[in-house]
C-alpha positions in Angstrom: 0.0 0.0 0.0 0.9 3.6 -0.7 2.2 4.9 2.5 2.0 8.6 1.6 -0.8 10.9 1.2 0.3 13.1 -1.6 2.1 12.9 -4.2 3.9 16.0 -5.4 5.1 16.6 -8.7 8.2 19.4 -8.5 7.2 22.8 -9.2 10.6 23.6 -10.8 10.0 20.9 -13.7 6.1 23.0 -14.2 7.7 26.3 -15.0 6.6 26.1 -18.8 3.0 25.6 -17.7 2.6 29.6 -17.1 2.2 31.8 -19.6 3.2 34.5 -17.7 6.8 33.1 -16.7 6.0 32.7 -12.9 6.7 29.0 -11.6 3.2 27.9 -10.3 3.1 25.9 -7.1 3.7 21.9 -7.6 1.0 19.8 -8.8 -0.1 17.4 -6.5 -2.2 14.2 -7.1 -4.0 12.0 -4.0 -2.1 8.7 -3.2 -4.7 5.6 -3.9 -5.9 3.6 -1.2 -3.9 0.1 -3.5 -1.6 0.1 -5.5 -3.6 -2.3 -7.6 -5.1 -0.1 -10.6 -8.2 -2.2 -10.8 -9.4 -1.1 -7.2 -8.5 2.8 -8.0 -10.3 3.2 -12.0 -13.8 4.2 -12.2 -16.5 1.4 -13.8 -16.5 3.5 -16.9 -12.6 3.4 -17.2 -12.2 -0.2 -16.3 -14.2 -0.3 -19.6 -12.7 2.0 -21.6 -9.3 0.4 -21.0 -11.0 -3.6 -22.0 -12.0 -1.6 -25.1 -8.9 -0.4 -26.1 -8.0 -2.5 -29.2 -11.6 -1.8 -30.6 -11.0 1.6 -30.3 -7.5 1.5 -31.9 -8.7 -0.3 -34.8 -11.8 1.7 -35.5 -9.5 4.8 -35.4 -7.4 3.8 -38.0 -10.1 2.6 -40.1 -11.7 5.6 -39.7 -8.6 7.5 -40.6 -8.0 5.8 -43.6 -11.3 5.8 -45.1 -11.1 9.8 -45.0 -7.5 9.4 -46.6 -4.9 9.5 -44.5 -2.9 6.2 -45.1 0.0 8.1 -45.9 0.9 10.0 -42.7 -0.2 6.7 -40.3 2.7 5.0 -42.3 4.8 7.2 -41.4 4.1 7.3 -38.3 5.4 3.2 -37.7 4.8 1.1 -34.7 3.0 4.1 -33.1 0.0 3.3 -34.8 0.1 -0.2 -34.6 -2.2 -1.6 -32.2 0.4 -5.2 -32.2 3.6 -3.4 -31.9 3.5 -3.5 -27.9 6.1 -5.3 -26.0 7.4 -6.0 -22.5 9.7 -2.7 -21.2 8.3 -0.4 -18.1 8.7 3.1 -18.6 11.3 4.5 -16.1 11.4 7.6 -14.0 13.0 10.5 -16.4 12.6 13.6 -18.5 10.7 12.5 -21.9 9.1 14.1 -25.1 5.7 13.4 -25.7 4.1 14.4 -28.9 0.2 13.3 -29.4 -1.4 12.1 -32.1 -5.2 12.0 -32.1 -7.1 9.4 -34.7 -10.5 8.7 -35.0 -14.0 11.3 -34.6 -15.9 11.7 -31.8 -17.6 15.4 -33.0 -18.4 16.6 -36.3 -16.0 19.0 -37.8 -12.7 17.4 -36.5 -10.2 15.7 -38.7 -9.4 12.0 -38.5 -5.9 12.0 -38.2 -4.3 15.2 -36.3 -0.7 15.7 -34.7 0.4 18.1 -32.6 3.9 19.6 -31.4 6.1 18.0 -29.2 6.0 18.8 -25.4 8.5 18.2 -22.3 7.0 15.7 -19.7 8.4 13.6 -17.0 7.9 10.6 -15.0 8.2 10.6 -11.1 9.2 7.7 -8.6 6.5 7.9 -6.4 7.4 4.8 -4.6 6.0 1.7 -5.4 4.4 3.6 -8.0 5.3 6.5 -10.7 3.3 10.0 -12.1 3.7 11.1 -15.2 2.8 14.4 -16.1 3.0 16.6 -19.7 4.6 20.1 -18.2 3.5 22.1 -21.5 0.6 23.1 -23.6 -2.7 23.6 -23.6 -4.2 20.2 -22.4 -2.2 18.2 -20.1 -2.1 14.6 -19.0 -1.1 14.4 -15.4 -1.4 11.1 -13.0 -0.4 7.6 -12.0 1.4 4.8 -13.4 0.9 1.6 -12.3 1.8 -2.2 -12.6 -0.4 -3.5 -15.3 -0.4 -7.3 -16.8 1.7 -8.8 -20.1 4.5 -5.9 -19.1 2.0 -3.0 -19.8 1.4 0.0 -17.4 -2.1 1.1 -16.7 -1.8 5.2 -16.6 -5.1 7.0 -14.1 -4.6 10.7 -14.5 -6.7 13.9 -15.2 -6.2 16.5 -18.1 -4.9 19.6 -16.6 -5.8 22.7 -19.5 -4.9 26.2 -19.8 -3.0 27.7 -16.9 -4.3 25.7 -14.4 -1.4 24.9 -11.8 -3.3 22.0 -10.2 -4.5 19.0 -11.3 -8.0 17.4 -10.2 -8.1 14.0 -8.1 -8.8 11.2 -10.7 -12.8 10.3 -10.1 -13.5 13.7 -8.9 -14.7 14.8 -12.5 -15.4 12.1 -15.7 -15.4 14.7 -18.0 -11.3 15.0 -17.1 -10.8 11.4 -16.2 -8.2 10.0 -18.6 -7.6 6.1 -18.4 -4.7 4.5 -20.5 -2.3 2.0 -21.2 1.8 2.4 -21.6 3.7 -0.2 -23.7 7.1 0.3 -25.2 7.1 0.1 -29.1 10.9 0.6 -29.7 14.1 0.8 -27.8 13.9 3.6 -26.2 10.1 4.7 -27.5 6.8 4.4 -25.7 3.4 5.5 -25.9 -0.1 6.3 -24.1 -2.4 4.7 -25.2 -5.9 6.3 -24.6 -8.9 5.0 -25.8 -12.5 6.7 -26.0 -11.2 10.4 -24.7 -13.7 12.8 -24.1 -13.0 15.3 -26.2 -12.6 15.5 -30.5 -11.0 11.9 -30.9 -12.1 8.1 -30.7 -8.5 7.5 -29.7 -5.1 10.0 -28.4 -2.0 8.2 -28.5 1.0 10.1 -27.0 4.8 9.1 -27.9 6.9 9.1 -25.6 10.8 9.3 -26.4 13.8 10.1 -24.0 14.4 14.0 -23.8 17.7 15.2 -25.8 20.9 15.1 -23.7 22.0 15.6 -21.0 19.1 13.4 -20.1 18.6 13.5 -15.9 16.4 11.2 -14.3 13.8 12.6 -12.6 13.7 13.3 -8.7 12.2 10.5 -6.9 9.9 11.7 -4.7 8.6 10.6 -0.8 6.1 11.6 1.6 4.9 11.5 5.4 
């Protein structure tokens, strides 16, 4: 069991999350009562995450019936919903670009990237956080220990300048459930099915940041 009762992500790696240069204060996120992810997800995530593969494939269907077969090549393993393998993600400093495929809303592309952000990933223990630091709409939560060397990622989408995220399960309409799996040597992604917003599915890439890498600051509690 978690023996802390928050979890703080450093304020110092948040800096770029204010537009108007100020560091904000850290973002914290309430410890589980398990470190078992299938006592903290919500019924409607524990759903969304046995869905994931249907989700994945519609996506891409849908994205290359409206013409984009081109750019999902290009893209490689990433859009694969096979190319998973065994390979946690460790604690560090990464950069995540998303990718979102699929429709949920009318008037939204089905194959959209976006610019590369800084993100990190926390020791937090027996488990780790990850959290984008940058943009507009950020994921921020916990990693845990999933089965078939996968990660099952609980978090909340942090947007604009907000400087704190939301508990996961305090709000659906920001709960973001997902699945990590490396897809290279030193590549991962996010795999989230069904978000709430524009997409049937956002897949975020994960790759090591450019030297000098640093891991990131493992973090404790009373």
């Amino acid at each position: 069991m978690v023996q802390i009762t928050r979890l703080i992500l450093p304020a110092l790696l948040l800096a770029g999350c204010s537009k108007g240069g100020a560091a904000p204060g850290p973002v914290t996120l309430a410890a589980p009562k398990t470190t078992d992810w299938r006592g903290v997800a919500t019924p409607e995530d524990r759903k969304r995450l046995r869905e994931w593969r249907v989700a994945f494939v519609d996506a891409l269907d849908q994205a290359r019936a409206r013409g984009h077969d081109a750019a999902l090549q290009s893209e490689g393993a990433l859009v694969d919903p096979d190319a998973g393998v065994r390979g946690a993600l460790p604690p560090g400093h990464y950069t995540c670009r998303i990718v979102k495929l699929g429709t949920a809303q009318a008037g939204t592309a089905a194959y959209r990237h976006y610019p590369a952000y800084p993100c990190a990933v926390t020791s937090e223990g027996e488990l780790s956080s990850f959290a984008q630091l940058s943009g507009a709409q950020r994921p921020t939560g916990l990693i845990f220990n999933g089965q078939n060397g996968r990660q099952i990622f609980l978090g909340t989408l942090m947007l604009g300048d907000e400087t704190r995220a939301l508990d996961y399960g305090r709000d659906s309409e920001r709960d973001m459930a997902g699945a990590i799996e490396r897809i290279g040597a030193e590549r991962w992604r996010l795999v989230l099915p069904y978000p709430r917003f524009e997409s049937m599915l956002d897949l975020v890439e994960i790759t090591p940041a450019a030297p000098p890498f640093r891991p990131a600051v493992a973090k404790g509690g009373e």
